[in-house]
N, C-alpha and C positions, 0 to 999 in steps of 0.2 A: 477423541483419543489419537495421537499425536505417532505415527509409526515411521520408526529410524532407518535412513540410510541400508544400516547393517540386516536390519530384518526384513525390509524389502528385496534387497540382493539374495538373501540367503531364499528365500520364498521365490522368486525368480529363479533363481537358477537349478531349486527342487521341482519346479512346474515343468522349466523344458529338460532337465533331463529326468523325467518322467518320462515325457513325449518321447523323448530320443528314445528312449528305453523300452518303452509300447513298440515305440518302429523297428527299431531295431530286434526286437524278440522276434515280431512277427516276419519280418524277414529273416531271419537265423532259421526261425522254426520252417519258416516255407523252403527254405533252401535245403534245410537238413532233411525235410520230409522225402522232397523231390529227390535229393540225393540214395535215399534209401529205398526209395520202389525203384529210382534206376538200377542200385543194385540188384533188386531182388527181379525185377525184371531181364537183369544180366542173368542169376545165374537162372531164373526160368528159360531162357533163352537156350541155355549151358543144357539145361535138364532136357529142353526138348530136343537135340542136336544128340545128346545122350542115348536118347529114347529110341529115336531115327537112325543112328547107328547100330544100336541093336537090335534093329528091324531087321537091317538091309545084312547083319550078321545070322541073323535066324532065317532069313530066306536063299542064301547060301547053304545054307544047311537043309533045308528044306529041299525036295526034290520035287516037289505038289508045283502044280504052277501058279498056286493060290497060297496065302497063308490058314493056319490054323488056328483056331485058339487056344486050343492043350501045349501048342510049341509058345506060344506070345502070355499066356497067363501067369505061369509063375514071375517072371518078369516085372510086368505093369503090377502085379498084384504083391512084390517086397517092394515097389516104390510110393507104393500107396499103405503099406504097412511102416514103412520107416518113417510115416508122414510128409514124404517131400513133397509129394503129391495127394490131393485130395478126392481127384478122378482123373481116369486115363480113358481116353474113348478116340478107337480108331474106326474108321470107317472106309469102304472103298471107293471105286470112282463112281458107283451107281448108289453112293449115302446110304450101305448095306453096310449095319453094323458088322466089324470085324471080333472087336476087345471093347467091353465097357466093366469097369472095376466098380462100376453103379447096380448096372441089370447085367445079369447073368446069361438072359438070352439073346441068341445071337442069329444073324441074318435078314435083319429088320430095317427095314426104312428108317431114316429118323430126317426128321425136320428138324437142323439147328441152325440157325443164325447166323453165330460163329463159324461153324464148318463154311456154309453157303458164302460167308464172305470171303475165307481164308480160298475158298474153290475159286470165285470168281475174281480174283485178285492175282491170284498165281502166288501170293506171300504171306507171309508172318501176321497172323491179328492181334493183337494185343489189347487189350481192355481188364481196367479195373472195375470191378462192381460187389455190391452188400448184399452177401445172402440173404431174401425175405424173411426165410421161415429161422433161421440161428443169427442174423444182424451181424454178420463178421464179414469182414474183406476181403476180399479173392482176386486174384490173378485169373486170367484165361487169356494163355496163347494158344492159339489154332494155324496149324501150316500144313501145307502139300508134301508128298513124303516122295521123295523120289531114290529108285535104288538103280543104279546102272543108267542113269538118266532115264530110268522108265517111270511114268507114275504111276503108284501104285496103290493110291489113297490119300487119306488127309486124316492125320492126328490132330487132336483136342487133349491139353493136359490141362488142370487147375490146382493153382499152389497155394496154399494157402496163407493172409499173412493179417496172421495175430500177430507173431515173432514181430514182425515188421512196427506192428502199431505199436507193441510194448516198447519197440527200442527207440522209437520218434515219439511216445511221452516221457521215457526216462532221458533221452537226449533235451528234450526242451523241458522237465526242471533240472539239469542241468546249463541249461545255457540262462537260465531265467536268473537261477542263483547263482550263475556267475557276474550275470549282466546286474546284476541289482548290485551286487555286490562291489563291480565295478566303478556301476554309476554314485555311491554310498561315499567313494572313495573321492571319487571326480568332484562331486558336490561342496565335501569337506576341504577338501584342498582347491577347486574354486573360491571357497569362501573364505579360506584363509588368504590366498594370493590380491581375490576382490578387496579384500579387506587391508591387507598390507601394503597395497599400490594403488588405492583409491579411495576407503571411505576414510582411513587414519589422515593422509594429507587433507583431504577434502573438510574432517574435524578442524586441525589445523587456520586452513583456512577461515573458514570459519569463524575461531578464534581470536584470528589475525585481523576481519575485517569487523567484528564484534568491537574488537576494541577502537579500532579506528573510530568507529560509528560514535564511540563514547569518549573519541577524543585522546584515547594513550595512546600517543604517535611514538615513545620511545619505548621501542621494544625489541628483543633481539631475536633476528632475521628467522627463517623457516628451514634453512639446508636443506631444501627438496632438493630432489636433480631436475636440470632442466633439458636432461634430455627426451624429456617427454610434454606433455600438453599441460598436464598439470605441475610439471616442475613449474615451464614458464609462465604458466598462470601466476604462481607464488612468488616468482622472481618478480612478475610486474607490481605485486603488490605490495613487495618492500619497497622496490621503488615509488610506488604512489604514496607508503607514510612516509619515506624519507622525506618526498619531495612535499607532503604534506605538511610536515613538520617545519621544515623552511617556510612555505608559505601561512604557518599558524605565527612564528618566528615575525616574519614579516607586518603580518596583521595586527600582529601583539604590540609590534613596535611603533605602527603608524595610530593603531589605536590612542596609545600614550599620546604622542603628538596632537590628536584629535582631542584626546581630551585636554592637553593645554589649552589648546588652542580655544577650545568651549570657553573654557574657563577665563580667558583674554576675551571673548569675545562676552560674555554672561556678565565681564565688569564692564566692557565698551556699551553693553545696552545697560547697564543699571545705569553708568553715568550719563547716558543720553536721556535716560528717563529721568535722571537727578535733574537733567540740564533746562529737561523741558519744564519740570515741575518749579522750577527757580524759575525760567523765563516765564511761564504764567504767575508766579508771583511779584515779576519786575511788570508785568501787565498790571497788577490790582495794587502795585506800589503807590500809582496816585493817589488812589484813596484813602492809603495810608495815613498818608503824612493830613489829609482831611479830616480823619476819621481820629487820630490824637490831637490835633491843634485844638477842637475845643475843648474836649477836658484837661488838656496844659494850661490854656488860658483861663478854664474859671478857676483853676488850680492857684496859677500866680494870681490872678483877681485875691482870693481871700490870705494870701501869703501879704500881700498889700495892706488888706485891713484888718492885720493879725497886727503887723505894726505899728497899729495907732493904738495907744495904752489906756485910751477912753472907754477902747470897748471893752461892754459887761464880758465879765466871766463865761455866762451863760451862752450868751451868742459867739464868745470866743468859742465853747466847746462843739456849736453846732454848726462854726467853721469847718473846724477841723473835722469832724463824720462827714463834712458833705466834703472836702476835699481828699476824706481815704475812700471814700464811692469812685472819686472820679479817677486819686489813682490807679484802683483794683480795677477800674473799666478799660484805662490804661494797659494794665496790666493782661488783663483779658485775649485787648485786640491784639498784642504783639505775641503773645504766647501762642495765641492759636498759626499765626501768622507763620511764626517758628516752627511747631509744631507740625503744618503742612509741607513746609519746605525741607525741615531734617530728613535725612536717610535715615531710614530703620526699617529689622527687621517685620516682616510680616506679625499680622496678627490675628487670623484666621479664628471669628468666632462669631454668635448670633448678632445680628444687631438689627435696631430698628431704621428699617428705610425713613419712613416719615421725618424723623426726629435727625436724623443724618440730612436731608433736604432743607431742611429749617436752618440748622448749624451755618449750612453750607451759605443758603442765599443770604444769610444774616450778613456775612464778610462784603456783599455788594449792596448792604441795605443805605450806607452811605456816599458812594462813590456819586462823580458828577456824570458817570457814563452812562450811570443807570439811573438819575434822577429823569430823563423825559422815554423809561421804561415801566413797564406796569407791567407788574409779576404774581400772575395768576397762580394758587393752588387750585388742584381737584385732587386732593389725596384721599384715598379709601379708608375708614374706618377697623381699625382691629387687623390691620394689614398682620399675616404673617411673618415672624423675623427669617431673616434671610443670614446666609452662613457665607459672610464674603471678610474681606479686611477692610476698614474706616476710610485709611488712607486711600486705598484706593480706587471708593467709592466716591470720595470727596474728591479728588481728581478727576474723576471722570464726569462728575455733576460741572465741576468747575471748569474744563477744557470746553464741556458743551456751552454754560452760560458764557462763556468767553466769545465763544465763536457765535452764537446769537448777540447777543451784544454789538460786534465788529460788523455784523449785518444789518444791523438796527440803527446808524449814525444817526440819522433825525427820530429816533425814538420809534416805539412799538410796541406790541405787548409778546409776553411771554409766559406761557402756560405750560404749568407743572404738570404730571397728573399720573399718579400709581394705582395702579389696582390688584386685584388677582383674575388671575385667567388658568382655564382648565384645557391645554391641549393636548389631547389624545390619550386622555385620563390620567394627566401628569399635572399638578398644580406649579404655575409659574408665575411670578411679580414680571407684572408690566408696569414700565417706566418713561412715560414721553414726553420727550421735550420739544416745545413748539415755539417756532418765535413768526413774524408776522416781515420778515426782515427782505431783502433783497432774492433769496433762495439761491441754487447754485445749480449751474449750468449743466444743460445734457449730457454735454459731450465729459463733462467734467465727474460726474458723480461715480462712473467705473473704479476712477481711482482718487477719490477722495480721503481712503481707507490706506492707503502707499505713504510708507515713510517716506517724509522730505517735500510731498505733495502738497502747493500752499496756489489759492490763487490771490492770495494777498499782495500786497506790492512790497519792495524788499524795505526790511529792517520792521514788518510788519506782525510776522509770525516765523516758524520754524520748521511749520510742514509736517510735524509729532504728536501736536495735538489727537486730531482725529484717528490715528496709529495706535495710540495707546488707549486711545477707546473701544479702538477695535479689538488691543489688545487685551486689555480689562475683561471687555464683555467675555471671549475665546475662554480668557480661563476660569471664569465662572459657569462652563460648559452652556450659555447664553447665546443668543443670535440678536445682529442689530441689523434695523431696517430703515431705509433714508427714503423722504418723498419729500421731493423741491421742485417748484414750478418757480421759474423765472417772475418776478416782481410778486411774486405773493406767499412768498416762507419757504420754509424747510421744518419737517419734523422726522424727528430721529425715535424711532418705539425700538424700546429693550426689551428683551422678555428673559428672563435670568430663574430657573429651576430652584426651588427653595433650598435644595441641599446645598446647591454655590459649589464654592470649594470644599473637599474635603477638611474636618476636622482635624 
């Protein structure tokens, strides 16, 4: 599941102002807390300053060189009825109760704490702490009581503060629900602003390099502003389609050119492939003119004795079949002759290797090159058809015989031989050709396969032969392999995948 820009920001920025919100409460609440027992701490302070004043007024009054508690009791005992106070407990300098609004009885030792600190300090003690037995909060300041700068004892008052806790939890859900409420606000309008200054351009963008990606370079611009990071982000990236668009412009145009120029160049190799296929035809031209002369001549032989008017009918007519055999044989060798040398299109379909090898060395069966050559088959049985073009099987059979041959001047033998071979569970026609001829140099055989590469002497060959065998073989998705030892042959193995060319 795939989550957006927008609902990430907005979850982000709910996470931390939560936090802030947490933090913030608990400081507000700690602050407002403190705030208010300093208050109530003030006016305790207030109430026992109160209290001590109207001590130091009652002992004026008083003529005893002591105090009483009939003169001090109604007193401490309306401050502890009004509730301002919880208890009032005075004692003197020998921690001899004087007034306690707890115990009634009076003149008693006591052991307090408070007192003992507020004695041994000479000042104010102050302390908050939680009643055990009712769990509520209390105040207890304890101080020295002095009247005429004499001392005269030490007061203990306790305030009580419920008041206090009620108004530091009504204070903090007040500030909670105002803080949430705040934050509710900050959030919404974070996300509006997030959203309006960052995830919409950022869309945008997006948009902008989307299409690039898909290649629509003409498209009209962003109008961000750039006076920020993401403006100039979106300003660089109209410029990158602009400048893209130029250079697609560009590419488009040299393209064309490129492809003329294939296309100039796709007829410069057909015609050089025309040229060589004609110059290995002006090679087997000798045998031509061999290979028609005798059936021209038995040809005019019976044209001769056609015109002597002696001869029988019968024998005239078995003239003339035996001189339309020798035409059509005629006809035969210049047709195919023709036939390899025309340009035409391809003809990509099954056809039988075997039957293609026979055709082919038929055309050298009477040449004078190849009469002190012996031309071995080993052709395999039930071979496979193979999915190549004729022509350009037949060229590539006939560039190799050519070039054994040229190897071969005082004669030698040359063996055919196809089979099927199974490599790496792929069936493929193997095709070797062997001759017994001169073989071809070490240093030579790297580039025997290089257009224009000939070690023939000039006006000998053309160097395109073995190029377009190699080329042949290439695109019959085939490999060819050369093994030549100096004075004892060369053999050339093909191995060519039964599907060939595609149909």
């Amino acid at each position: 599941m795939k989550i957006g820009l927008k609902t990430t920001i907005f979850w982000n920025i709910t996470l931390l102002m939560t936090a802030a919100i947490i933090l913030i409460s608990l400081v507000v609440l700690r602050v407002t807390e403190r705030e208010l027992l300093k208050q109530r701490t003030e006016t305790g302070e207030a109430v026992f300053s109160m209290i001590v004043s109207s001590l130091s007024h009652l002992k004026d009054q008083n003529t005893e060189s002591s105090f009483t508690y009939s003169k001090i009791e109604p007193f401490i005992t309306g401050l502890v009825d009004d509730k301002i106070c919880s208890r009032i407990l005075f004692v003197n300098n020998q921690h001899l109760v004087i007034a306690d609004t707890k115990n009634k009885k009076k003149g008693y030792y006591i052991d307090d704490i408070e007192l003992k600190h507020a004695d041994s300090n000479n000042s104010l003690y102050k302390k908050t702490y939680q009643d055990p037995d009712t769990l509520e909060s209390k105040l207890v300041i304890a101080g020295p009581v002095y009247i005429k700068d004499r001392h005269v004892g030490i007061l203990k008052i306790i305030l009580p503060l419920n008041q206090t806790q009620k108004s530091i939890a009504a204070a903090g859900k007040s500030i909670l629900i105002y803080i949430l409420f705040d934050g509710a606000i900050l959030i919404l309008f974070g996300f509006f602003l997030l959203s309006r200054y960052l995830v919409t351009p950022i869309n945008k963008i997006i948009k902008l390099t989307e299409n690039i990606s898909e290649g629509h370079l003409t498209q009209p611009p962003l109008f961000l502003s750039d006076k920020n990071e993401i403006g100039k982000l979106s300003s660089a990236l109209n410029t990158l389609s602009e400048n893209l668009k130029i250079e697609k412009d560009k590419i488009n145009e040299h393209f064309k050119k490129l492809q003329e120029k294939n296309k100039e160049l796709q007829q410069a190799h057909n015609e050089v492939i025309q040229a060589e296929k004609l110059a290995s035809v002006g090679r087997l031209s000798a045998g031509i003119a061999h290979e028609i002369g005798n059936p021209l001549g038995i040809i005019l032989g019976y044209i001769h004795m056609l015109r002597d008017k002696k001869t029988d009918d019968n024998v005239r007519a078995d003239y003339l079949n035996r001189m339309e055999k020798e035409t059509e044989r005629v006809n035969n060798i210049v047709r195919n002759f023709l036939d390899y040398s025309r340009p035409e299109k391809q003809n990509i379909r099954e056809i039988d290797l075997n039957k293609i090898i026979h055709e082919t060395f038929a055309l050298f069966s009477c040449q004078n090159d190849f009469k002190n050559i012996t031309t071995l088959f080993n052709l395999a049985d039930n071979l496979p058809p193979l999915t190549a073009d004729v022509k350009e099987i037949q060229q590539l059979l006939i560039n190799l015989a050519l070039n054994s041959r040229d190897a071969m001047p005082d004669g030698g033998t040359l063996a055919v031989t196809s089979r099927l071979d199974s490599i790496n569970k792929e069936d493929r026609i193997c095709l070797i050709i062997k001759d017994t001829g001169t073989g071809i140099p070490e240093k030579d055989q790297s580039k025997i396969f290089d257009p224009f590469f000939t070690t023939k002497s000039e006006g000998k060959g053309t160097g395109l032969g073995l190029s377009n065998v190699h080329r042949i073989v290439k695109s019959l998705n085939g490999e060819i392999e050369l093994k030549s030892f100096s004075g004892k042959g060369t053999s050339f193995t093909i191995r060519i995948p039964l599907s060939g060319r595609q149909l």
